[in-house]
C-alpha positions as protocol buffer text, in pm:
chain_id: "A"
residue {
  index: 1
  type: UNK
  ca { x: -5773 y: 4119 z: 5049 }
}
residue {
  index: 2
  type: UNK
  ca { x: -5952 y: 3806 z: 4909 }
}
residue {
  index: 3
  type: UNK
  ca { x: -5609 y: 3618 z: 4979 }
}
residue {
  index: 4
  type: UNK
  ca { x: -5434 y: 3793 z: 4763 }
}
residue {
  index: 5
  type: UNK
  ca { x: -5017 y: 3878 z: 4789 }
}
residue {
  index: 6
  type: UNK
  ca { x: -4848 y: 4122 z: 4653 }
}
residue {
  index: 7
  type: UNK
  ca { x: -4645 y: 3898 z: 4385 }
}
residue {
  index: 8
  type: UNK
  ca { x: -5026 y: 3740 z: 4262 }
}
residue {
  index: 9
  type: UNK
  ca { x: -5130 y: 4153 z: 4270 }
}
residue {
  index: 10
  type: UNK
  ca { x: -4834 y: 4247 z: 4035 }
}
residue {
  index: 11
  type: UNK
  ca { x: -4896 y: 3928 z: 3798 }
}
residue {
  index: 12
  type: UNK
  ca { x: -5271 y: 4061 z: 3727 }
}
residue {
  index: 13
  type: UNK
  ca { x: -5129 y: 4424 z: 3652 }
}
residue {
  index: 14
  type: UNK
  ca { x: -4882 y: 4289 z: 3442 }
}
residue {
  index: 15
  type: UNK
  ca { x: -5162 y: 4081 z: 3256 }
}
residue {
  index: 16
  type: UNK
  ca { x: -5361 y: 4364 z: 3222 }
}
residue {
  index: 17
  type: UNK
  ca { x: -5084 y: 4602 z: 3100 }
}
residue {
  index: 18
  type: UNK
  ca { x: -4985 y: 4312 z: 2798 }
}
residue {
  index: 19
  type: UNK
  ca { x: -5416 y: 4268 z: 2748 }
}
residue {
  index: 20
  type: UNK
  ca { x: -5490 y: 4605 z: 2753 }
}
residue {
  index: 21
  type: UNK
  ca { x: -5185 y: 4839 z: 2684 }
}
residue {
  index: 22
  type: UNK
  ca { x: -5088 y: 5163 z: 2918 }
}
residue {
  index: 23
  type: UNK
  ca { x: -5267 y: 5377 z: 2719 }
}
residue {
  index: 24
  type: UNK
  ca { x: -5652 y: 5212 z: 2776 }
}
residue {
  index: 25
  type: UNK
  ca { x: -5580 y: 5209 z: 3151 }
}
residue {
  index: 26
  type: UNK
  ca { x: -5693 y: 5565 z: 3260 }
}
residue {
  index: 27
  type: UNK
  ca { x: -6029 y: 5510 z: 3028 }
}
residue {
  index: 28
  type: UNK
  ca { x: -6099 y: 5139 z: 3192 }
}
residue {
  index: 29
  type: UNK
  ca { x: -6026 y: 5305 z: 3537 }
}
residue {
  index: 30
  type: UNK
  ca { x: -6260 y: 5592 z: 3466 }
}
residue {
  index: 31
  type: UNK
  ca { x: -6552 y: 5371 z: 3335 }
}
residue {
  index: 32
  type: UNK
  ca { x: -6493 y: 5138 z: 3684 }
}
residue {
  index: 33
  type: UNK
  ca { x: -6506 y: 5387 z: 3890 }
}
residue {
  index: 34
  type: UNK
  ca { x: -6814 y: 5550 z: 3706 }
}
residue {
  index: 35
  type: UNK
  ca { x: -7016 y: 5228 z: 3719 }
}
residue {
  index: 36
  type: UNK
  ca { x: -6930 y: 5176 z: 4117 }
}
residue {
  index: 37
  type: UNK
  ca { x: -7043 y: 5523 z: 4099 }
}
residue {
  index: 38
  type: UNK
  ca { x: -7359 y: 5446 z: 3962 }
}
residue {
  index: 39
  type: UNK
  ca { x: -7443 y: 5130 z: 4160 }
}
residue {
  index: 40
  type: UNK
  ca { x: -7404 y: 5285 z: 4508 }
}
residue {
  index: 41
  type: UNK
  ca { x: -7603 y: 5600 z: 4344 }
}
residue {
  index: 42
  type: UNK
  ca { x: -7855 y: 5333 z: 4253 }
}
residue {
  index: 43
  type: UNK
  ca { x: -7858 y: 5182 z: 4600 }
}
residue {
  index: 44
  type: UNK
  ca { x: -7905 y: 5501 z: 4818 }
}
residue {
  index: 45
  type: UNK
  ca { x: -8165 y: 5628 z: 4575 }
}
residue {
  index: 46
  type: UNK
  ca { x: -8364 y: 5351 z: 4625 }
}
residue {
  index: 47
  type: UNK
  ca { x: -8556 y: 5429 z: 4931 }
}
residue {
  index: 48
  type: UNK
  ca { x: -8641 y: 5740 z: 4765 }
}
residue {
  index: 49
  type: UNK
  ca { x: -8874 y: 5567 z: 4473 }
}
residue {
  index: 50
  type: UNK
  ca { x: -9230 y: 5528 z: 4574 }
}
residue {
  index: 51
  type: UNK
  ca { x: -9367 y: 5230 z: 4461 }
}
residue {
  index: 52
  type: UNK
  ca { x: -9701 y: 5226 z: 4646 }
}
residue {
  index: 53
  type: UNK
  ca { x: -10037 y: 5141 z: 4460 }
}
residue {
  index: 54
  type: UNK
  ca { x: -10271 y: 5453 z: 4351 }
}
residue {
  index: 55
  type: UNK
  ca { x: -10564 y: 5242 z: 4423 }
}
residue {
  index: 56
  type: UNK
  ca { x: -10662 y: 5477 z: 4666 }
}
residue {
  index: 57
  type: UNK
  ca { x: -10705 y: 5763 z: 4384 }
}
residue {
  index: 58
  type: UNK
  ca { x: -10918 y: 5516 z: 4173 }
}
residue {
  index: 59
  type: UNK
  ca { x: -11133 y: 5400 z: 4434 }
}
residue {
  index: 60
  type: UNK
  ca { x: -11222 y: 5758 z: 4483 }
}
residue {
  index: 61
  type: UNK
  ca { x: -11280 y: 5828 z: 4084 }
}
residue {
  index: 62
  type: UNK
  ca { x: -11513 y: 5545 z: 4069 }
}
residue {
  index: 63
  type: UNK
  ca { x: -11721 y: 5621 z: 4326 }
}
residue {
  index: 64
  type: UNK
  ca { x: -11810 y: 5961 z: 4152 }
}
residue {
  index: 65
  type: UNK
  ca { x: -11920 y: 5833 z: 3876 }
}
């Protein structure tokens, strides 16, 4: 993973337990996982968003008048 061993893996927990404190963990956790959430959310939904031109519907208005 990236190159990464276990002792440089338990060095960046460690940093973040002294930066952060055990208690802001869960709610950092929760808002990561909420935002990957999002993002992939974001991703699959995009094929569903129709971003075709209504020219066709004005073409047709003008020509009534």
């Amino acid at each position: 993973m990236f190159g990464l061993g276990s002792t440089e893996l338990i060095i960046i927990l460690v940093l973040v337990l002294v930066i952060f404190g055990a208690g802001k963990l869960p709610e950092i956790g929760g808002a990561l996982g909420k935002g990957i959430r999002s993002f992939k959310k974001g991703i699959l939904d995009s094929d569903a968003i129709d971003v075709t031109p209504k020219t066709e519907e004005k073409d047709e208005e003008k020509e009534k008048k």
